[in-house]
LOTI-616570 format. One line per field, with one value per residue: residue number from 1; residue in three letters; chain; x, y, z of N, C-alpha, C, O in turn. Coordinates in Angstrom, 3 decimals. Layout:
REM LOTI-616570
i	(NUM:...)
aa	(Ala:...)
ch	(A:...)
nxx	(X:...)
nyy	(Y:...)
nzz	(Z:...)
caxx	(X:...)
cayy	(Y:...)
cazz	(Z:...)
cxx	(X:...)
cyy	(Y:...)
czz	(Z:...)
oxx	(X:...)
oyy	(Y:...)
ozz	(Z:...)
***
This chain:
REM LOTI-616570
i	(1:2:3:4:5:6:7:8:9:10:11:12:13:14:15:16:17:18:19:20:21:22:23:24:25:26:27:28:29:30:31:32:33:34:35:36:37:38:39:40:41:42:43:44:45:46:47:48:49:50:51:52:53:54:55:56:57:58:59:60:61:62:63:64:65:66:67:68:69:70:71:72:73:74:75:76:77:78:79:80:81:82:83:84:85:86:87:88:89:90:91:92:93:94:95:96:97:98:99:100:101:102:103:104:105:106:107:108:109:110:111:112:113:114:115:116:117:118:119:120:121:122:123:124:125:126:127:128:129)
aa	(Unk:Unk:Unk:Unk:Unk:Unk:Unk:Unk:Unk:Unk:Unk:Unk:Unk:Unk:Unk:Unk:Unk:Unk:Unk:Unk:Unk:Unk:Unk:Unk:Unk:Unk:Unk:Unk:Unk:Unk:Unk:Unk:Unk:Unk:Unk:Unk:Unk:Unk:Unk:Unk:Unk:Unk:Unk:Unk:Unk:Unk:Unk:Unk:Unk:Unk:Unk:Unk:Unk:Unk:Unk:Unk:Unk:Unk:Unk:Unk:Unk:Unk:Unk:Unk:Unk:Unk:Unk:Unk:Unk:Unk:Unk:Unk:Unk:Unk:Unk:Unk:Unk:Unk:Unk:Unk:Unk:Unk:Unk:Unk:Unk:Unk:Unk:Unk:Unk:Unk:Unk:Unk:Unk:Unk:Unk:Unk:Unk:Unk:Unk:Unk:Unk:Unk:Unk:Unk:Unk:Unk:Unk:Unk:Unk:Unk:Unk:Unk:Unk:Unk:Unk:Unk:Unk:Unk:Unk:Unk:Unk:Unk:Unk:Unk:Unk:Unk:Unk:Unk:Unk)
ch	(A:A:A:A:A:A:A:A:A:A:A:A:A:A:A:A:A:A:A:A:A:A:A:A:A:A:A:A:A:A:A:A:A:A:A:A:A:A:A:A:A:A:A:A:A:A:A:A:A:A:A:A:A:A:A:A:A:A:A:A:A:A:A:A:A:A:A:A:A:A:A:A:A:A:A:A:A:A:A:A:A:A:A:A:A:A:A:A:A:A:A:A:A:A:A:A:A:A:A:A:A:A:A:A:A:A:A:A:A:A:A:A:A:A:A:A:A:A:A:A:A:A:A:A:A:A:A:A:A)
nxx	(147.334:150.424:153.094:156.059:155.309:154.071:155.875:157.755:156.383:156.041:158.770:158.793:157.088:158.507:160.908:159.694:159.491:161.725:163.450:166.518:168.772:167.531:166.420:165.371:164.835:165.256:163.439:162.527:163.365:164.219:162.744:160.073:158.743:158.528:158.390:159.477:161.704:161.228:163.832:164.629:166.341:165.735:166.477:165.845:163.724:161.539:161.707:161.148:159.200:156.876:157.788:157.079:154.290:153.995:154.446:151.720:150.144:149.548:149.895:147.785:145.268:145.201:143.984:145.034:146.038:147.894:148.881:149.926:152.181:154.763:156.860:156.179:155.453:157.726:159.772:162.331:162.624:160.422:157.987:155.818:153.741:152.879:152.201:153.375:155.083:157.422:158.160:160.564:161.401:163.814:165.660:169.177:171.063:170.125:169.412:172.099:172.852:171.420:171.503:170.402:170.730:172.812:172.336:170.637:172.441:172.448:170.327:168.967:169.445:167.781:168.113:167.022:166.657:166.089:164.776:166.684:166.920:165.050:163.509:161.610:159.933:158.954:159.818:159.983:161.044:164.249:165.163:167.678:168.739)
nyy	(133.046:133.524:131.065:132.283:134.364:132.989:131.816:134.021:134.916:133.165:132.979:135.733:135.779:133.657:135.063:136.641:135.280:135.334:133.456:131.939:131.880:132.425:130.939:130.730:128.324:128.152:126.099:125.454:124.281:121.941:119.795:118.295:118.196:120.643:123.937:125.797:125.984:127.270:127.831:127.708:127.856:127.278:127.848:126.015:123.254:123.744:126.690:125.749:124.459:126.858:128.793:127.272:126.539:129.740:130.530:128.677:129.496:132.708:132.244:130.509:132.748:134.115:132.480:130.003:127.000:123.655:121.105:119.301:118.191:117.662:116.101:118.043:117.229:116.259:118.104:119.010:118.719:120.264:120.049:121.671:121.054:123.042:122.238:123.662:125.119:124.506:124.016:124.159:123.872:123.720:122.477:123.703:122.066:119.863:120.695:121.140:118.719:117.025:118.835:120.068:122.363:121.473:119.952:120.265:122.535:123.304:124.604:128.003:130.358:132.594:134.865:136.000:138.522:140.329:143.508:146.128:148.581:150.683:151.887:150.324:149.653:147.816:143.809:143.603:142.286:142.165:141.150:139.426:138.412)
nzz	(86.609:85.330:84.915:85.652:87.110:89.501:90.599:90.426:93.042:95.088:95.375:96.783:98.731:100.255:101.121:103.025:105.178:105.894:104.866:103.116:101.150:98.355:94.948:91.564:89.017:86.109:83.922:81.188:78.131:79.310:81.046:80.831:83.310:85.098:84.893:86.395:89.129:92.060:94.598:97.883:101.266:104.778:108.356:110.318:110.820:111.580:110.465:108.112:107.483:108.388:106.065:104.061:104.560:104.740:101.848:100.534:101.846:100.634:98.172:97.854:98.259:96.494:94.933:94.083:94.276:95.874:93.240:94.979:98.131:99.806:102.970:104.828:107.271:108.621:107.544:106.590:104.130:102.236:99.867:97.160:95.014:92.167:88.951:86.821:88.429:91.099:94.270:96.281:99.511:101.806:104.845:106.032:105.504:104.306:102.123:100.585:100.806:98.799:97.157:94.161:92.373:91.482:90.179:88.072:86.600:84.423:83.493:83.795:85.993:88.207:90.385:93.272:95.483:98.345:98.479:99.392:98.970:99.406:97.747:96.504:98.827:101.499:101.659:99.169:96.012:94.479:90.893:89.304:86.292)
caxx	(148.662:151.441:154.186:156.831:154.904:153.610:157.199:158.468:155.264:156.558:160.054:158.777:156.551:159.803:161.595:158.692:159.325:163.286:163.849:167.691:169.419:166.386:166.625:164.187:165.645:164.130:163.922:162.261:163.664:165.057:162.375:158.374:158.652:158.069:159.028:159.879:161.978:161.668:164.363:165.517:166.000:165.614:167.616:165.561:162.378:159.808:161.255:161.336:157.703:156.489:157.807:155.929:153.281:153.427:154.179:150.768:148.876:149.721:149.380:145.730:144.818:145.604:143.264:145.668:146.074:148.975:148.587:150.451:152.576:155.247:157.317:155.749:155.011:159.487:160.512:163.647:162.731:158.721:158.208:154.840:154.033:151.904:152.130:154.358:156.281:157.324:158.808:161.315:162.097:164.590:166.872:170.056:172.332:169.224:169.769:173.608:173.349:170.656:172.390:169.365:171.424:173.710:171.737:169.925:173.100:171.896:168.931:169.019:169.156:167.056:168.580:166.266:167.118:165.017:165.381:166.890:167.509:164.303:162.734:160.930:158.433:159.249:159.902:159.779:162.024:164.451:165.408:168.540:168.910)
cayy	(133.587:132.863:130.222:132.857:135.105:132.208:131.335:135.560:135.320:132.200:133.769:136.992:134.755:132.832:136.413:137.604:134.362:135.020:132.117:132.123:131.527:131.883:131.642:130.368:127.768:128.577:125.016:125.619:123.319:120.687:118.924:118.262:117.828:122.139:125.729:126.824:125.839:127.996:126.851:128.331:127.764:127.808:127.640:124.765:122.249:125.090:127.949:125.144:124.558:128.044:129.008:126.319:127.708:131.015:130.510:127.953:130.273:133.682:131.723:130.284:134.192:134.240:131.186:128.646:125.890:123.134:119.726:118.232:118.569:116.371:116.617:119.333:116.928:116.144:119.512:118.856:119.129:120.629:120.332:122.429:121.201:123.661:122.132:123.848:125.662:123.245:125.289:123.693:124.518:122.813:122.611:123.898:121.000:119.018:121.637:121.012:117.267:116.734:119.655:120.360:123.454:120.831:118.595:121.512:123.444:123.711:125.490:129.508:130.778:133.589:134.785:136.493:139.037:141.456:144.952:146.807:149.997:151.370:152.357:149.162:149.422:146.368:142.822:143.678:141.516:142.694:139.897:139.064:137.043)
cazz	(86.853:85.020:85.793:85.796:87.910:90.308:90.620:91.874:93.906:95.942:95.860:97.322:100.018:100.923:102.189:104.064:106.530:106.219:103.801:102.885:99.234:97.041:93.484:90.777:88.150:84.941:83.383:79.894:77.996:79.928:81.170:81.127:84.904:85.407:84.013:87.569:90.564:93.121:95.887:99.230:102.539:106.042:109.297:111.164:110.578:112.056:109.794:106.772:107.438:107.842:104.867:102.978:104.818:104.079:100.361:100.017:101.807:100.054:96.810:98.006:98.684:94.586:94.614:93.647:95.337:95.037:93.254:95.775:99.070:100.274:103.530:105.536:108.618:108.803:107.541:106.273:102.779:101.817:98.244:97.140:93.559:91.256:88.118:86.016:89.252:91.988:94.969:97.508:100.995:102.105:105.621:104.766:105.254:103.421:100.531:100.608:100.569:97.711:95.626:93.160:91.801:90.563:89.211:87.084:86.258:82.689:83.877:83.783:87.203:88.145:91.519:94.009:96.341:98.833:98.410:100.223:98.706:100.677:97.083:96.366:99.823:102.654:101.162:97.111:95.601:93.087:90.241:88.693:85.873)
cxx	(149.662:152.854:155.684:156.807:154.609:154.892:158.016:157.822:156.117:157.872:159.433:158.101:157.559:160.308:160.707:159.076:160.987:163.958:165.380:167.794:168.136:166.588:165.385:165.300:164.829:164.421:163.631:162.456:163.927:164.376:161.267:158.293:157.563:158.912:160.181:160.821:161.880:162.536:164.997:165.316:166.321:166.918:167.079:164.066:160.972:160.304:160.910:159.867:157.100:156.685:157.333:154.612:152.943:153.231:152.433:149.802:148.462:149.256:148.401:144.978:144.633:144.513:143.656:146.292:147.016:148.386:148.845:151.383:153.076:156.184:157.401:155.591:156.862:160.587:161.654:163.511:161.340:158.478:156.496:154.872:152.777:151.965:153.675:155.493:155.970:158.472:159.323:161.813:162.917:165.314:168.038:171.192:171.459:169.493:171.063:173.353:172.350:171.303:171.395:170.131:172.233:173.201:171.251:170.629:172.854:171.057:169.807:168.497:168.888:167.192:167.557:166.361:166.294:165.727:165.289:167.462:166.186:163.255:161.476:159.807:159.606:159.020:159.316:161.227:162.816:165.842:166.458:169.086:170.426)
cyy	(132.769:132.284:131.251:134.171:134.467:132.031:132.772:135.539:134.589:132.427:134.844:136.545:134.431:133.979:136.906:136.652:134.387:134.154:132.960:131.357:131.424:132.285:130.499:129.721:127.762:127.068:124.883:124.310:121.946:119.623:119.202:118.667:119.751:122.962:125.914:125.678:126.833:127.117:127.805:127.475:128.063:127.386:126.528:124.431:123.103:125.839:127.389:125.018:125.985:128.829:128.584:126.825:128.743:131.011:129.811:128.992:131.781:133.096:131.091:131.593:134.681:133.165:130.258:127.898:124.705:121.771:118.930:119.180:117.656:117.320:118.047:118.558:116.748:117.846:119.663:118.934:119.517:120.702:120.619:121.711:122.087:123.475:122.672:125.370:124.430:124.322:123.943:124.225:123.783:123.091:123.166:122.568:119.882:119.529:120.745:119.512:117.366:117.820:120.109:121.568:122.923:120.260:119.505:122.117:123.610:124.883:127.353:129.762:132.257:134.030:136.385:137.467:139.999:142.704:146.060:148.490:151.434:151.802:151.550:148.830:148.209:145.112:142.887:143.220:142.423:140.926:139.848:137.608:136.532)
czz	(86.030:85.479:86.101:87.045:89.206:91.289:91.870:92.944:95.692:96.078:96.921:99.317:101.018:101.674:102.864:105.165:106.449:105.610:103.345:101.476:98.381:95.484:93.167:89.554:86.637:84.195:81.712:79.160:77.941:80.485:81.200:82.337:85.387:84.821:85.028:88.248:91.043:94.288:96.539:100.312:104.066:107.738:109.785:110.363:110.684:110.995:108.346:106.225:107.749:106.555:103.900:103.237:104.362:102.721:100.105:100.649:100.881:98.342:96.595:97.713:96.975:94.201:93.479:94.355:94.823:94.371:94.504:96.963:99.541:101.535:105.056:107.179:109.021:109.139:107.520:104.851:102.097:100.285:98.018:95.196:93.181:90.069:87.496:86.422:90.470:93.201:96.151:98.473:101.522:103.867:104.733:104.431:104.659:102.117:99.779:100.047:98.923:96.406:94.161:92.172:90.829:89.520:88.067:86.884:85.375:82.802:84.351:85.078:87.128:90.046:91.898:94.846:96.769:98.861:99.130:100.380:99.261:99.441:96.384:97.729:100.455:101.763:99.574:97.021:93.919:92.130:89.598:88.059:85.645)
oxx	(149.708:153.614:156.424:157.734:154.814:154.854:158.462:158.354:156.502:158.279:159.754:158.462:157.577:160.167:161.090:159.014:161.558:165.166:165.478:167.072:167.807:166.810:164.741:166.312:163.741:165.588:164.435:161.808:163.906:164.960:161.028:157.643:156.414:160.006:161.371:160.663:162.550:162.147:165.767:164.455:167.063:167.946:167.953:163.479:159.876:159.408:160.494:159.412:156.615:155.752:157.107:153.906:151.920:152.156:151.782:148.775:147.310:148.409:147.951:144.048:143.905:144.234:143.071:147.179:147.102:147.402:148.096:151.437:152.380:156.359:158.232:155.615:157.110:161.348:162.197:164.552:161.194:158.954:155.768:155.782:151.723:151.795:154.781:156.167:154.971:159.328:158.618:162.693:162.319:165.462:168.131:171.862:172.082:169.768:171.032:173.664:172.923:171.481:172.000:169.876:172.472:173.530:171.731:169.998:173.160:171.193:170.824:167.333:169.443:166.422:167.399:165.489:165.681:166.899:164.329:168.016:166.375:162.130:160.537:158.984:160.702:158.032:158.382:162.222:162.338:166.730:166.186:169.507:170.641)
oyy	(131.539:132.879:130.745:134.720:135.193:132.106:132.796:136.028:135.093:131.981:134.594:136.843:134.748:133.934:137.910:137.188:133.424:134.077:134.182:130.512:130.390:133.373:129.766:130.319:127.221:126.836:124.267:123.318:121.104:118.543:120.351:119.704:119.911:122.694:126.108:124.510:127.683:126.062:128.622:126.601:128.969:126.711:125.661:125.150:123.092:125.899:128.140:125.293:126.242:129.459:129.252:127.409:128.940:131.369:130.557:129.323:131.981:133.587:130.936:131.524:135.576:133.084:129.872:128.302:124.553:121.295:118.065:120.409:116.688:118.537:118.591:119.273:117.390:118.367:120.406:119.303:118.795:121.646:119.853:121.879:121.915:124.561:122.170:126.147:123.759:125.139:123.075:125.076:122.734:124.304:123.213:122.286:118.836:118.826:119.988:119.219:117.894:117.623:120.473:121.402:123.414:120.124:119.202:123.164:124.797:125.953:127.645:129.491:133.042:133.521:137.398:136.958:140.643:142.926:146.762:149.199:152.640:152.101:152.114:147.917:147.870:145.208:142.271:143.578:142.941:140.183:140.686:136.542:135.374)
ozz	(86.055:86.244:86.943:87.640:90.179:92.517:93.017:93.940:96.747:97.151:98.082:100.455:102.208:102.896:103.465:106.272:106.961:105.835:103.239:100.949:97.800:94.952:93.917:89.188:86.439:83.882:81.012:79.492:77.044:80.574:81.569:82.471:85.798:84.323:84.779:87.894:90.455:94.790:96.033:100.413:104.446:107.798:109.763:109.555:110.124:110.154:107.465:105.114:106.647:106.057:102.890:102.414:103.706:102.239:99.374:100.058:100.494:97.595:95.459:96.910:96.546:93.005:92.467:95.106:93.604:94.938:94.957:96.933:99.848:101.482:105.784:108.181:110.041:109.954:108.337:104.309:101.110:99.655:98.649:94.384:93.794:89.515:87.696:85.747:90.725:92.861:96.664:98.346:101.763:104.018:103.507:103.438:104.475:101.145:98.809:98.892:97.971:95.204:93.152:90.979:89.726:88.341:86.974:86.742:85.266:82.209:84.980:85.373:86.359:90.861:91.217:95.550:95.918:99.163:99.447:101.220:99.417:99.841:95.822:97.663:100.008:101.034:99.061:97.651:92.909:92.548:88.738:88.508:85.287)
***
């Protein structure tokens, strides 16, 4: 799968569990680190961790599995790395404080949104770059 696709996948994941503000930070450029951010998040510590959840499992089911996994036992900030997409769940007033949006304003945002125009089926994401 490709990192751009890995990336909508774990967007599309995130709105099935209700995940709030999701966008995808297209980094290209800017750093080795990854292609992708995916970042949204959740109202409390349980929906912060289900959502990490759901994304790692839906993207196992794809049989890919993460390097790494930080945060998931706190749940105030879950960070999922896959190489060259790294997906954050965050609290929201964890979001707020750390500011990642900022820090990456360079980065080409790729804003997420579920669709709701009824012609796209239940939780199909439609993308705006």
């Amino acid at each position: 799968m490709k990192s751009r696709e890995l990336a909508l996948t774990a967007a599309e994941a995130a709105f099935n569990k209700k995940a709030q503000d999701v966008i995808i930070l297209e980094l290209g450029d800017l750093t080795v680190i990854a292609d992708y951010f995916v970042i949204c998040s959740g109202e409390s510590t349980t929906q912060v961790r289900t959502v990490a959840e759901f994304i790692e499992h839906e993207l196992s089911r794809k049989g890919i599995t993460p390097i790494g996994r930080e945060g998931v036992r706190h749940g105030h900030w879950v960070l999922l790395d896959y190489g060259d997409v790294i997906i954050h769940v965050f609290e929201k007033e964890t979001r707020e404080y750390y500011g990642l949006e900022k820090l990456w304003m360079d980065a080409r945002t790729i804003e997420v949104h579920e669709d709701t125009s009824g012609m796209g089926g239940k939780n199909k994401r439609a993308v705006h770059s």
